[in-house]
LUMRO-944649 format. One record per residue (C-alpha): residue in three letters; x, y, z; chain. Coordinates in steps of 0.2 Angstrom, whole numbers, padded with zeros to 4 digits. Layout:
[Ala; [X; Y; Z]; A]
...
//
This chain:
[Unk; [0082; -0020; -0099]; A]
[Unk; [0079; -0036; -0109]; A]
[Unk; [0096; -0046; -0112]; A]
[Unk; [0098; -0036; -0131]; A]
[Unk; [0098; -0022; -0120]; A]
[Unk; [0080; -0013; -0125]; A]
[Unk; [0069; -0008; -0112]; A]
[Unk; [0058; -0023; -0106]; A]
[Unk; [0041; -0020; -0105]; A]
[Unk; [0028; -0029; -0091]; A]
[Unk; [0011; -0030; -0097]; A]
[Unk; [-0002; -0022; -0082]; A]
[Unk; [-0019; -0024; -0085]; A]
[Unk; [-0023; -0009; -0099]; A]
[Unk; [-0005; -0004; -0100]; A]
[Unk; [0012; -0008; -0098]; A]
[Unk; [0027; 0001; -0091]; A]
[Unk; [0046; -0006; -0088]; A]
[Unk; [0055; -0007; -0070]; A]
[Unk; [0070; 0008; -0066]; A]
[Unk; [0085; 0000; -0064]; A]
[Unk; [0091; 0002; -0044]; A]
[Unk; [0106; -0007; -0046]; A]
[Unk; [0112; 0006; -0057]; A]
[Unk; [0120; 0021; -0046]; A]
[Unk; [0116; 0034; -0061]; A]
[Unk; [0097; 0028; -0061]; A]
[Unk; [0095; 0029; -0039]; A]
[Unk; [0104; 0047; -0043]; A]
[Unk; [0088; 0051; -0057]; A]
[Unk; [0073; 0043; -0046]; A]
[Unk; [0081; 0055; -0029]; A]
[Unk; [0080; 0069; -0038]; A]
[Unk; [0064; 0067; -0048]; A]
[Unk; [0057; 0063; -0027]; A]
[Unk; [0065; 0081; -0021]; A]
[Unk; [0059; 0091; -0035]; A]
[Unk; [0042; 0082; -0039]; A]
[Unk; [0036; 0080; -0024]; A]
[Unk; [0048; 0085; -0009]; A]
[Unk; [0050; 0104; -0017]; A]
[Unk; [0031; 0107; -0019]; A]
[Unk; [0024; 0104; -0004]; A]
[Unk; [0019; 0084; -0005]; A]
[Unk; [0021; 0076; 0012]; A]
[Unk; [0015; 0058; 0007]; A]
[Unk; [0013; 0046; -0008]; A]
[Unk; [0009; 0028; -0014]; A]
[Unk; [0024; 0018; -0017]; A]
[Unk; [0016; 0006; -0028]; A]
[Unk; [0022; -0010; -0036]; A]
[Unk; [0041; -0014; -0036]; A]
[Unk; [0034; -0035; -0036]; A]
[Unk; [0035; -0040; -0056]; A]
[Unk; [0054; -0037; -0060]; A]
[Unk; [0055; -0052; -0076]; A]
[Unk; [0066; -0065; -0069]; A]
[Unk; [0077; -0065; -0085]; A]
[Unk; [0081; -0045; -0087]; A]
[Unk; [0096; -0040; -0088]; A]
[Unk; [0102; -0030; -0072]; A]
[Unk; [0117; -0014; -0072]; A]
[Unk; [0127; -0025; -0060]; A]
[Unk; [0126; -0043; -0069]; A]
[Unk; [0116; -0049; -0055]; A]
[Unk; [0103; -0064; -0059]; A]
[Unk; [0084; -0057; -0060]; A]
[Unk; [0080; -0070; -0051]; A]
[Unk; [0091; -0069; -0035]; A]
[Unk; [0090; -0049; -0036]; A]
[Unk; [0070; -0050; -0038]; A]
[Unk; [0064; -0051; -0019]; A]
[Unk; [0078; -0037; -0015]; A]
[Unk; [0068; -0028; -0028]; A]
[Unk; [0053; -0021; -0016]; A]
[Unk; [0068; -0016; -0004]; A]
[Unk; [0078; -0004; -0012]; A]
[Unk; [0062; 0004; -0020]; A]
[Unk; [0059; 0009; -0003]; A]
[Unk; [0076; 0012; 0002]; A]
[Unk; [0078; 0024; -0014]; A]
[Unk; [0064; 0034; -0007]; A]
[Unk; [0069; 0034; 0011]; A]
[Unk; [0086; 0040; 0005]; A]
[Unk; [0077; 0056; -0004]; A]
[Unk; [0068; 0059; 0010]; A]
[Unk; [0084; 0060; 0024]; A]
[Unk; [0093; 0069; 0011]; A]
[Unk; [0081; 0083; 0010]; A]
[Unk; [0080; 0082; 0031]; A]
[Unk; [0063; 0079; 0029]; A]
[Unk; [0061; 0063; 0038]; A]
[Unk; [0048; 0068; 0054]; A]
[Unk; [0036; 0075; 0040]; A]
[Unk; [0036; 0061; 0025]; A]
[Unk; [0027; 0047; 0025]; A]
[Unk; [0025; 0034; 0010]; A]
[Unk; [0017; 0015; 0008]; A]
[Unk; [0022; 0003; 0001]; A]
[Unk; [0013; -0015; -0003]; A]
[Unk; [0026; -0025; -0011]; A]
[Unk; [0042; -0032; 0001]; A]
[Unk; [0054; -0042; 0007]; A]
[Unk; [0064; -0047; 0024]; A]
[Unk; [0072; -0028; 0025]; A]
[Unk; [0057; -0018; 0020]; A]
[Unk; [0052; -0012; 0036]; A]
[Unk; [0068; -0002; 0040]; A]
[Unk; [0066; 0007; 0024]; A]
[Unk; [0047; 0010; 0023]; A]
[Unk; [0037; 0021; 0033]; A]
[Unk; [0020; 0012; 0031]; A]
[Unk; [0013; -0004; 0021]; A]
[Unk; [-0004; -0006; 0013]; A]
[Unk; [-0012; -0021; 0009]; A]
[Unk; [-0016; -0022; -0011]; A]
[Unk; [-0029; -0022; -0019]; A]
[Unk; [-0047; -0033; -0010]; A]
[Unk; [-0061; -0036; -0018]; A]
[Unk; [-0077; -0026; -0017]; A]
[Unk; [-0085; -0039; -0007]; A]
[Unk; [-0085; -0047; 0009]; A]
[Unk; [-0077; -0064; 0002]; A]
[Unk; [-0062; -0071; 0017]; A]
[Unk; [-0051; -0077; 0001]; A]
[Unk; [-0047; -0056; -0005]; A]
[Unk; [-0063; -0046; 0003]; A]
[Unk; [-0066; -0036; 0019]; A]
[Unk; [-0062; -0054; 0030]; A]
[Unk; [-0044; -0056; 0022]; A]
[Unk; [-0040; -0036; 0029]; A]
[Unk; [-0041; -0043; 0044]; A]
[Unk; [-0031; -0058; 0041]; A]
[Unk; [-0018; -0049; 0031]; A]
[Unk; [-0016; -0035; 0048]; A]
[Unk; [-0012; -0044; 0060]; A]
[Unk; [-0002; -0058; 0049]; A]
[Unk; [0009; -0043; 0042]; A]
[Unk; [0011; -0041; 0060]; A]
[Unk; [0017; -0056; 0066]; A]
[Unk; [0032; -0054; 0048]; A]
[Unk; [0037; -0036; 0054]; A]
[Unk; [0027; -0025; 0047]; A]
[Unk; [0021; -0015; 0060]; A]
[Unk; [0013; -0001; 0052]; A]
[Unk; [-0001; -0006; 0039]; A]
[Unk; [-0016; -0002; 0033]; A]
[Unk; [-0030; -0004; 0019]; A]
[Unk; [-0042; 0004; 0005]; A]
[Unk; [-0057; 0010; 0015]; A]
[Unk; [-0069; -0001; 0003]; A]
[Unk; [-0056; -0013; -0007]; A]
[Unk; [-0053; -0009; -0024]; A]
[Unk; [-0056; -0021; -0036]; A]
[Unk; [-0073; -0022; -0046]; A]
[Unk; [-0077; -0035; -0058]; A]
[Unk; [-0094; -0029; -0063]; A]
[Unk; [-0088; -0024; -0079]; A]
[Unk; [-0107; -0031; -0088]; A]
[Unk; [-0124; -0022; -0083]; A]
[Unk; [-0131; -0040; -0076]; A]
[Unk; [-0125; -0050; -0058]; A]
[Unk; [-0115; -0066; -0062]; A]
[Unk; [-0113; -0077; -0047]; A]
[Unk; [-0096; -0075; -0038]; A]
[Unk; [-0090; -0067; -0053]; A]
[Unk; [-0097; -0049; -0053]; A]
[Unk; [-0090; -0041; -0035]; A]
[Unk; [-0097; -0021; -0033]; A]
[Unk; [-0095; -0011; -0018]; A]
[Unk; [-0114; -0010; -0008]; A]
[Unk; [-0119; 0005; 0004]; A]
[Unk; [-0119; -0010; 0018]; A]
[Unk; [-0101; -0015; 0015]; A]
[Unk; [-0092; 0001; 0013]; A]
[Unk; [-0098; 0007; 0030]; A]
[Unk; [-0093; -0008; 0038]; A]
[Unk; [-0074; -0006; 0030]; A]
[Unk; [-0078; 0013; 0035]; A]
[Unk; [-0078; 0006; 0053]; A]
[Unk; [-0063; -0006; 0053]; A]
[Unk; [-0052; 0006; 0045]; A]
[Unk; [-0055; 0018; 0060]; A]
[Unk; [-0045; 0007; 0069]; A]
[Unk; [-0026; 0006; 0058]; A]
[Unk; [-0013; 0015; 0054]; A]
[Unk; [-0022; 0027; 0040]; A]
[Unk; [-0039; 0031; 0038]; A]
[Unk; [-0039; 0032; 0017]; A]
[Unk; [-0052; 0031; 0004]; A]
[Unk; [-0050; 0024; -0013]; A]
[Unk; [-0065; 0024; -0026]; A]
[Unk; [-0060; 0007; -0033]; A]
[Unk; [-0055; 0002; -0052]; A]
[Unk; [-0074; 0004; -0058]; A]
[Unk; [-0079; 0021; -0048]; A]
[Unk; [-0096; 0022; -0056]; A]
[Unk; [-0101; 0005; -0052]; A]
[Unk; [-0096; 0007; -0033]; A]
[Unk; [-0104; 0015; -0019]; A]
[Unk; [-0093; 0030; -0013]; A]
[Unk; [-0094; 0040; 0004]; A]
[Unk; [-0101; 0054; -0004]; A]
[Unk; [-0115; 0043; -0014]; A]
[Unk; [-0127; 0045; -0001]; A]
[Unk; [-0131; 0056; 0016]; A]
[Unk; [-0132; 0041; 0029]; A]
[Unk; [-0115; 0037; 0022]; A]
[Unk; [-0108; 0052; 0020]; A]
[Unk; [-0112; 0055; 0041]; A]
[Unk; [-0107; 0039; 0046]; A]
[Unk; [-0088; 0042; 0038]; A]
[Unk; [-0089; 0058; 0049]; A]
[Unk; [-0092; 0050; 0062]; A]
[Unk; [-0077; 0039; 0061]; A]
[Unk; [-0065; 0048; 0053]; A]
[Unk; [-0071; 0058; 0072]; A]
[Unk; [-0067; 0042; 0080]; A]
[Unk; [-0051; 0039; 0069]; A]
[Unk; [-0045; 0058; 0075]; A]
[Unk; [-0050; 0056; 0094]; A]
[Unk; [-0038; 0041; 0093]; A]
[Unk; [-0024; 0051; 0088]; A]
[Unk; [-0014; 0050; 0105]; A]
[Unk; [-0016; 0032; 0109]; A]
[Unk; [-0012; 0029; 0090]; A]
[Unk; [0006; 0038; 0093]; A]
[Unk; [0009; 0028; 0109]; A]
[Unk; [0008; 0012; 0096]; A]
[Unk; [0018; 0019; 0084]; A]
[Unk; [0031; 0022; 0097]; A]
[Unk; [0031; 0006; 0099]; A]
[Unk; [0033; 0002; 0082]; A]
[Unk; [0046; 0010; 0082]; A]
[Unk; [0055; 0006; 0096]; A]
[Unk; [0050; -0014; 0098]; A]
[Unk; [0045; -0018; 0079]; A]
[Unk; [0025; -0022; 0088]; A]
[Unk; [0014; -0020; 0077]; A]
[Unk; [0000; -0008; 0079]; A]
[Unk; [-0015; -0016; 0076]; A]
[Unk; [-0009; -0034; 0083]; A]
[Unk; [-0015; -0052; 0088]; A]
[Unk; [-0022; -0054; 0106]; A]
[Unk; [-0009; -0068; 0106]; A]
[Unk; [0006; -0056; 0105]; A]
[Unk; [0000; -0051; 0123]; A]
[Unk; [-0006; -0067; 0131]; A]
[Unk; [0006; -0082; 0122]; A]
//
């Protein structure tokens, strides 16, 4: 809440929402068993753990905490809170959920981390290049098990003319090339983008609708040596799709 005790609201985009509490026992009891009956109790096995990285440093907090101190343990507990549902239900071999905000704990409570939201273009700063960059340096911090949006997310061609290095739209030639790098992470998941209509989709054309065949094909034939990884994830914290460096220092 803001400090007059009224819910704070945090502008995003188009919308705005405010943050759950988690230092509050009464609110983790809510989010739990909103988790068990919404999704747990229908039948859902997986879901996108978004945000949890804009709690205002100046709210007020259940436990008189300071925002600011509490705000990196923020992203934690979010996925600790789900975590919790999960083992409560006794569901943990058949649950998965990503997160894309955390701190130094996160790996112990999520299952799997995602990399936000690129650009629809092949820019190193936040296009295809910085997946790359982001998998192997998320890596190196812990998190084992990550992945990205097959084709990035954000569009900025919101105007029906190009602006240089201002309008960024997903081409037919840059979605199968992120078709082909996701084959070879964690997940292997789509995403349509912010601006669907001004993106090229899997679906938008019959060459590319074959080629993501073929490597979702490739992605399943990995399955085995993609558990072996995992295992090790699991077991050493190594990241599955790692720097060369990690096996010759």
């Amino acid at each position: 809440t803001r400090q007059d005790d009224k819910p704070y609201p945090i502008g995003n985009t188009t919308f705005s929402a405010s943050m759950m509490d988690l230092t509050n026992p009464d609110c983790r009891t809510w989010i739990k068993a909103f988790i068990k009956s919404n999704y747990l109790d229908v039948g859902s096995s997986g879901w996108m753990l978004d945000y949890a990285e804009a709690l205002p440093l100046d709210a007020k907090l259940h436990s008189k905490q300071d925002a600011a101190s509490y705000h990196n343990e923020y992203p934690i507990e979010w996925a600790k809170v789900s975590r919790e549902a999960i083992s409560e239900a006794g569901v943990e071999d058949e649950v998965l959920f990503f997160t894309r905000s955390g701190y130094h704990c996160s790996p112990r409570y999520s299952t799997c981390f995602w990399l936000g939201d690129q650009l629809t273009s092949w820019r190193q700063e936040d296009g295809i290049k910085s997946v790359v960059v982001g998998l192997l340096s998320s890596g190196f911090c812990g998190m084992s098990l990550n992945h990205g949006d097959i084709g990035g997310y954000t569009t900025t061609a919101v105007l029906p003319f190009h602006i240089p290095f201002i309008t960024f739209r997903r081409s037919q030639e840059l979605l199968m090339r992120w078709i082909e790098l996701c084959a070879f992470t964690a997940i292997f998941r789509t995403h349509e983008g912010n601006v669907p209509g001004r993106n090229h989709q899997i679906d938008s054309h019959p060459a590319t609708l074959a080629h993501f065949a073929r490597f979702a094909r490739v992605f399943a034939a990995l399955a085995a040596y993609r558990e072996q990884l995992c295992c090790e994830a699991s077991e050493r914290g190594l990241p599955l799709v790692r720097h060369p460096w990690l096996h010759y220092p």
